[in-house]
Biotite code that builds the C-alpha atoms (Angstrom):
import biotite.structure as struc

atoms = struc.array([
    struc.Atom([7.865, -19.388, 14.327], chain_id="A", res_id=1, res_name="UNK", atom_name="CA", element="C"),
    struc.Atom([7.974, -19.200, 10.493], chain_id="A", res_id=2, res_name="UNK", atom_name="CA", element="C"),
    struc.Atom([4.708, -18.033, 8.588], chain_id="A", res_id=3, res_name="UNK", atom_name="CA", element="C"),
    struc.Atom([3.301, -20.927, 6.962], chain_id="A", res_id=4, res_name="UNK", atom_name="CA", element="C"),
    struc.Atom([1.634, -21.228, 3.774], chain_id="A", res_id=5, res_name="UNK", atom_name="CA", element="C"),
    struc.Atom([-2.175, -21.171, 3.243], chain_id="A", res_id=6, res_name="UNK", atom_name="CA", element="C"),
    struc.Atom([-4.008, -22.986, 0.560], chain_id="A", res_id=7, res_name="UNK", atom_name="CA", element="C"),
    struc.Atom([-7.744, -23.629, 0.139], chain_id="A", res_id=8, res_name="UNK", atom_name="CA", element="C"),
    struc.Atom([-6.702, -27.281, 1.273], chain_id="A", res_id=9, res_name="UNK", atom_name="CA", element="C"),
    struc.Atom([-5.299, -26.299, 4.777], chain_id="A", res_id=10, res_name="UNK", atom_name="CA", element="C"),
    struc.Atom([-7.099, -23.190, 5.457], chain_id="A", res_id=11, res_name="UNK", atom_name="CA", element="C"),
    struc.Atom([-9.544, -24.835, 8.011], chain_id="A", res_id=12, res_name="UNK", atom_name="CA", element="C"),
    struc.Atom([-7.293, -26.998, 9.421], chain_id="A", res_id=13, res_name="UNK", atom_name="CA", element="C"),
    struc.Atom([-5.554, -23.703, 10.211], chain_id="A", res_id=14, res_name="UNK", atom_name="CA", element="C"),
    struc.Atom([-8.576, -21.502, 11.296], chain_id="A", res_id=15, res_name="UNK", atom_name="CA", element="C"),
    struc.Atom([-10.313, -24.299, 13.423], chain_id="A", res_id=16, res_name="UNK", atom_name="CA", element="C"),
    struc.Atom([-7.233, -25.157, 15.366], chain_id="A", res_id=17, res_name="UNK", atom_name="CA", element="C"),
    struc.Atom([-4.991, -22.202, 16.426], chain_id="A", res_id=18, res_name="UNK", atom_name="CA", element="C"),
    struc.Atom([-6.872, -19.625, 18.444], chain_id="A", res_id=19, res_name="UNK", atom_name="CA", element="C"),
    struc.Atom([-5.433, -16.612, 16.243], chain_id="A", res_id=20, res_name="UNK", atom_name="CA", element="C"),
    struc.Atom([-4.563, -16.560, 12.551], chain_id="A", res_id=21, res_name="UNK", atom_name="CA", element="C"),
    struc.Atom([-3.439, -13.610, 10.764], chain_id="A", res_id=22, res_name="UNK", atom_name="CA", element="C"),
    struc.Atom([-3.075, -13.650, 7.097], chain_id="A", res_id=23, res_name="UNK", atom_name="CA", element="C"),
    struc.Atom([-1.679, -12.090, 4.670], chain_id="A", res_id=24, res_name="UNK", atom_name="CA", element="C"),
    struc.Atom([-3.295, -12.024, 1.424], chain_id="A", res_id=25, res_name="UNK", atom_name="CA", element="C"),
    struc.Atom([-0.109, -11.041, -1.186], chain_id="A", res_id=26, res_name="UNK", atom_name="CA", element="C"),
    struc.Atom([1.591, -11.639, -4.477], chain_id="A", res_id=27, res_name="UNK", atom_name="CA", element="C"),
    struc.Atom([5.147, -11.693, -5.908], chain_id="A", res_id=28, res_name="UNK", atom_name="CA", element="C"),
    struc.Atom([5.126, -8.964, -8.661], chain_id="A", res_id=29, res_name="UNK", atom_name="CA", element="C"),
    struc.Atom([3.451, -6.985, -5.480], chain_id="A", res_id=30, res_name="UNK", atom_name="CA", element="C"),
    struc.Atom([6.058, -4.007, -4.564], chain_id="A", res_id=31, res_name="UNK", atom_name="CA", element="C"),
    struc.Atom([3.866, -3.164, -1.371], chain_id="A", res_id=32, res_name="UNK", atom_name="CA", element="C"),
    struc.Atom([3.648, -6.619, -0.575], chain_id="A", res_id=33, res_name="UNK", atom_name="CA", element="C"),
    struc.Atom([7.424, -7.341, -0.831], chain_id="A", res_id=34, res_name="UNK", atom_name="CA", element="C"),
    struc.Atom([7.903, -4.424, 1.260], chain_id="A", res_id=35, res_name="UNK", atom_name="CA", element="C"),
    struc.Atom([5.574, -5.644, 3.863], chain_id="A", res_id=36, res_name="UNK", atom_name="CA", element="C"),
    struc.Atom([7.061, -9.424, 4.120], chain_id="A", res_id=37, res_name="UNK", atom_name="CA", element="C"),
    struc.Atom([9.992, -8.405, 6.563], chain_id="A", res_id=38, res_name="UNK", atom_name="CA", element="C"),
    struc.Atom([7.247, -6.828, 8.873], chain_id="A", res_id=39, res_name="UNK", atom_name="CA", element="C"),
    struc.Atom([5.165, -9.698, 8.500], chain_id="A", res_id=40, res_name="UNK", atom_name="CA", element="C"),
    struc.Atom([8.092, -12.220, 9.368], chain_id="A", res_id=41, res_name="UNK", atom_name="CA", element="C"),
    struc.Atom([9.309, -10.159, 12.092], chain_id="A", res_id=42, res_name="UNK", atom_name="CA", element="C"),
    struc.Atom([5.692, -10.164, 13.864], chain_id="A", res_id=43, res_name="UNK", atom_name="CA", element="C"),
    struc.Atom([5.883, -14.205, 13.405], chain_id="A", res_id=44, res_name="UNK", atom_name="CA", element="C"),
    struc.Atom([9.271, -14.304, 15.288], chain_id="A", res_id=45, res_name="UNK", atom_name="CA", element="C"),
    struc.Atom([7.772, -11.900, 18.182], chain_id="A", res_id=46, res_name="UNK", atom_name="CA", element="C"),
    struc.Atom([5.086, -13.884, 18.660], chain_id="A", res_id=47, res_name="UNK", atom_name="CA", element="C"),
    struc.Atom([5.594, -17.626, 18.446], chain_id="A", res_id=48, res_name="UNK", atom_name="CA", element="C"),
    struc.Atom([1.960, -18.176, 19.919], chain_id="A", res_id=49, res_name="UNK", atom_name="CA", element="C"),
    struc.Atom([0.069, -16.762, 16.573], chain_id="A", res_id=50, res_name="UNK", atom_name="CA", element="C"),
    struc.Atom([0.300, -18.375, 13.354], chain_id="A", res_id=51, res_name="UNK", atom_name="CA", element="C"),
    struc.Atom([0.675, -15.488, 10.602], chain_id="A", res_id=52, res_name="UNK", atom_name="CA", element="C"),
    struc.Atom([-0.238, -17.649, 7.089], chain_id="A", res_id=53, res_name="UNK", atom_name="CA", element="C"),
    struc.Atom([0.709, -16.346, 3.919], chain_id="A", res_id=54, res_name="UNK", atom_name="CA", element="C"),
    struc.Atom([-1.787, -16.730, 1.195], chain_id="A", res_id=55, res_name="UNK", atom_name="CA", element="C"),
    struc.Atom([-0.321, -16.142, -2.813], chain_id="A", res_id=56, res_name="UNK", atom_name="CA", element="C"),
    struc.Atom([-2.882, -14.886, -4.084], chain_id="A", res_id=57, res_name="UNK", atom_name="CA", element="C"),
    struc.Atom([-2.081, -15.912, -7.988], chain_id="A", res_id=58, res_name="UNK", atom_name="CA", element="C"),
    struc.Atom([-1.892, -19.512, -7.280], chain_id="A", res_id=59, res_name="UNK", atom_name="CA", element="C"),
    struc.Atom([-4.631, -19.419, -4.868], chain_id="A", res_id=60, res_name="UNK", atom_name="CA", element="C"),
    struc.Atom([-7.369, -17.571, -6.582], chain_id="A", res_id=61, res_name="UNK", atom_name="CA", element="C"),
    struc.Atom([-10.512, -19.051, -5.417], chain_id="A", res_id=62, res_name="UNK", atom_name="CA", element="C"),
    struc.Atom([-9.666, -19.018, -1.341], chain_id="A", res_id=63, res_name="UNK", atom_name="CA", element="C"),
    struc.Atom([-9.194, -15.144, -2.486], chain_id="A", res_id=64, res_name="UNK", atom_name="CA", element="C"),
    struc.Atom([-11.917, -14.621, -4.258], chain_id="A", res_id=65, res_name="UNK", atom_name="CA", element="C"),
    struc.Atom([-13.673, -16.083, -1.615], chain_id="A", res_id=66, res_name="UNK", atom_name="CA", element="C"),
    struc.Atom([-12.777, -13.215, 0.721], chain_id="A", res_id=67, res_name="UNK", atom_name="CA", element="C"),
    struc.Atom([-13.550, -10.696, -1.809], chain_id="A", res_id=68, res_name="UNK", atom_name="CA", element="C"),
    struc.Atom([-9.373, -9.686, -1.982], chain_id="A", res_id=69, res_name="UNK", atom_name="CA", element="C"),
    struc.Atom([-9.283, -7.030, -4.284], chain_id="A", res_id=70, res_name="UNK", atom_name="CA", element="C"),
    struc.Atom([-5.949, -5.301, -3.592], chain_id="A", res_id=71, res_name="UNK", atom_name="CA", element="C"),
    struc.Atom([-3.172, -6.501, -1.959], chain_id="A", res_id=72, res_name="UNK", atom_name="CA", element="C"),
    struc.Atom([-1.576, -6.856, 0.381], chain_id="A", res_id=73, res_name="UNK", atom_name="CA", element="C"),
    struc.Atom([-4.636, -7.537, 2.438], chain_id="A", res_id=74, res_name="UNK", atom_name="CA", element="C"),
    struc.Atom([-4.289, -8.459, 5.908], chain_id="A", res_id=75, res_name="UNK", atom_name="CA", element="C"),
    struc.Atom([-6.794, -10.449, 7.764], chain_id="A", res_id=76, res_name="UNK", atom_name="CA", element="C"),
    struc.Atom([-7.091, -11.602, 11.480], chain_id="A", res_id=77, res_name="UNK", atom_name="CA", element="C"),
    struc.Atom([-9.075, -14.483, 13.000], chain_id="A", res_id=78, res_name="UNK", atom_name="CA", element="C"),
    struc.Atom([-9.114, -15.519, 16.403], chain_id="A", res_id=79, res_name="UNK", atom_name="CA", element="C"),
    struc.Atom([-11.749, -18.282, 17.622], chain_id="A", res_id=80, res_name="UNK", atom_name="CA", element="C"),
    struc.Atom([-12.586, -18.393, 13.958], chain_id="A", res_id=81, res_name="UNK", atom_name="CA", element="C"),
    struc.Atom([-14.284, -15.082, 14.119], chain_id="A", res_id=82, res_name="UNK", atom_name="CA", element="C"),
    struc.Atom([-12.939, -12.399, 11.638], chain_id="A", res_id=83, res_name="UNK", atom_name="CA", element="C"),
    struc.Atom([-11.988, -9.356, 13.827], chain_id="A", res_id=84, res_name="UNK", atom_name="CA", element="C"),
    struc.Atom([-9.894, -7.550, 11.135], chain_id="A", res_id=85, res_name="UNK", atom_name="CA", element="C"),
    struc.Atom([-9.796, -7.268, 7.253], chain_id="A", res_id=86, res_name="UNK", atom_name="CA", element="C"),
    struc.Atom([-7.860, -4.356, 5.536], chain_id="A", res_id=87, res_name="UNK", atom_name="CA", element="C"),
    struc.Atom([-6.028, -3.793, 2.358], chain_id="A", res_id=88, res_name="UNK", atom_name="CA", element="C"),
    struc.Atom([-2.642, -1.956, 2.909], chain_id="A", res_id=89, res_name="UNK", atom_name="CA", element="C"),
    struc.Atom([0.530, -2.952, 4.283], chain_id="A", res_id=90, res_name="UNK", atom_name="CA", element="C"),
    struc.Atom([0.840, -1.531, 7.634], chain_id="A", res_id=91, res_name="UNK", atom_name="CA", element="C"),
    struc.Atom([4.290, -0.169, 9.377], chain_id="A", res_id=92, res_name="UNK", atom_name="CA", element="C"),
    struc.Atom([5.722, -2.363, 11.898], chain_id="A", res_id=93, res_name="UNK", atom_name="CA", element="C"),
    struc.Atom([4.900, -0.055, 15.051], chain_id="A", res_id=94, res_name="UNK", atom_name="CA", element="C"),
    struc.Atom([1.017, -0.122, 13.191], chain_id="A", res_id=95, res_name="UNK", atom_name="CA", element="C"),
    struc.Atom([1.553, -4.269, 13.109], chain_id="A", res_id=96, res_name="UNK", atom_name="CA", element="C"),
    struc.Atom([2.403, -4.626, 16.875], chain_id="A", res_id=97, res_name="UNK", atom_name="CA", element="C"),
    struc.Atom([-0.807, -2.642, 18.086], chain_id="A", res_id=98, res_name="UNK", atom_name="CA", element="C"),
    struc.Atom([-3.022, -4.338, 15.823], chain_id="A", res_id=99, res_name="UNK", atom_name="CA", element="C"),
    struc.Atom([-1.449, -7.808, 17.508], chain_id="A", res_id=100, res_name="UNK", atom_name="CA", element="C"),
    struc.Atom([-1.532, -6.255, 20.849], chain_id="A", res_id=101, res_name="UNK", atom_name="CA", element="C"),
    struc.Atom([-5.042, -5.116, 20.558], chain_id="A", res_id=102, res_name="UNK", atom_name="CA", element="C"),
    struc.Atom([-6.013, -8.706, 19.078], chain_id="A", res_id=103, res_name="UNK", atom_name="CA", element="C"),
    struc.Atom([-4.466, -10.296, 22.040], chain_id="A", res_id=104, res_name="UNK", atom_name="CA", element="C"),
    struc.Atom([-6.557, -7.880, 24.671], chain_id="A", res_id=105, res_name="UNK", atom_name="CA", element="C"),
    struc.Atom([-9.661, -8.560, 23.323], chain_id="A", res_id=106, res_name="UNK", atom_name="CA", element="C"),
    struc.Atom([-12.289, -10.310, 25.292], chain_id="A", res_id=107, res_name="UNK", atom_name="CA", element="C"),
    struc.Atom([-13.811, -12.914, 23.162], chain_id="A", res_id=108, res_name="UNK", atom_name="CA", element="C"),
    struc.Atom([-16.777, -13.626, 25.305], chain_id="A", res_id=109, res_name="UNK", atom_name="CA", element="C"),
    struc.Atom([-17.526, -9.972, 25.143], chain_id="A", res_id=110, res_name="UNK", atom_name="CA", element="C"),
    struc.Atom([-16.998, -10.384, 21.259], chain_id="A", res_id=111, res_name="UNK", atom_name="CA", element="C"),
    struc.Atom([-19.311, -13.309, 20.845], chain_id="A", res_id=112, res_name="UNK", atom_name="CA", element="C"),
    struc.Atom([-22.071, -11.356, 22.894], chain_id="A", res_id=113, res_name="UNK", atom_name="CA", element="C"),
    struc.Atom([-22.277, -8.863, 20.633], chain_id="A", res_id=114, res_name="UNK", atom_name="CA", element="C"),
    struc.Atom([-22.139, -10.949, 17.415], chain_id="A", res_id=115, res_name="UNK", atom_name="CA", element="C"),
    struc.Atom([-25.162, -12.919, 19.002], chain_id="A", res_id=116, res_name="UNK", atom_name="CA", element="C"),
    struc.Atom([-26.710, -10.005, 20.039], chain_id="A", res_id=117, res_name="UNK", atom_name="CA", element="C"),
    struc.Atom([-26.523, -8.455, 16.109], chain_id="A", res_id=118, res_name="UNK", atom_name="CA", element="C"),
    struc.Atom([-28.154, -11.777, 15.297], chain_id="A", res_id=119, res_name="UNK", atom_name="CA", element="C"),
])
C-alpha cells in the first residue's frame, strides 16, 4: 500500500477508521527526512494492513502545531486512536520494523487498563 497524505481535513477520518496509523511528520528542504522516505515507503509495502500517512509539515502547519512538531522528521503511531509512540528522528529500517513489530504485539486491552487506571 502507498502512504497517503494527511491533512487537517482527513486526519480523523484516518485515525477513527484504521486500527493503526503511523505518521510521519516531514518536510521537503528536510535532508533527514528525504533520507528517511525510502524507509518509510518500504515499511508501507511490508505491511499493507497499516496505513503510514505522510504529513508536510509546511503546508500543514496547524495539524503540526497541534502535536507540538518541533523537529522533523517526527514519527508518530496510533492504534485504536491512542498515541503509543511520538519521537523526532528518522529511525534505520531494522529500528522501523521493531517499532511496527512491537506496535502489532501490543495488547490494547492491557493498554486501555492502564490509561484508565492513570485516570
Amino acid at each position: 500500500m502507498a502512504t497517503v497524505a494527511m491533512t487537517a481535513a482527513n486526519f480523523k477520518d484516518i485515525i477513527d477508521n484504521n486500527p493503526i496509523v503511523i505518521i510521519d511528520f516531514w518536510a521537503e528542504w528536510c535532508a533527514p527526512c528525504r533520507s528517511f522516505a525510502p524507509t518509510f515507503e518500504a515499511a508501507a509495502e511490508k505491511y499493507p494492513q497499516i496505513v503510514f500517512a505522510k504529513v508536510n509539515t509546511e503546508e500543514e502547519r496547524e495539524l503540526a502545531a497541534g502535536f507540538n512538531i518541533r523537529s522533523i522528521p517526527t514519527l508518530m503511531v496510533f492504534r485504536d486512536q491512542i498515541i503509543l509512540y511520538a519521537e523526532a528522528g528518522a529511525l534505520p529500517a531494522s529500528a522501523f520494523d521493531s517499532l511496527i513489530e512491537q506496535v502489532l504485539a501490543l495488547d490494547m486491552d492491557k493498554v486501555r487498563e492502564e490509561i484508565a487506571a492513570q485516570g
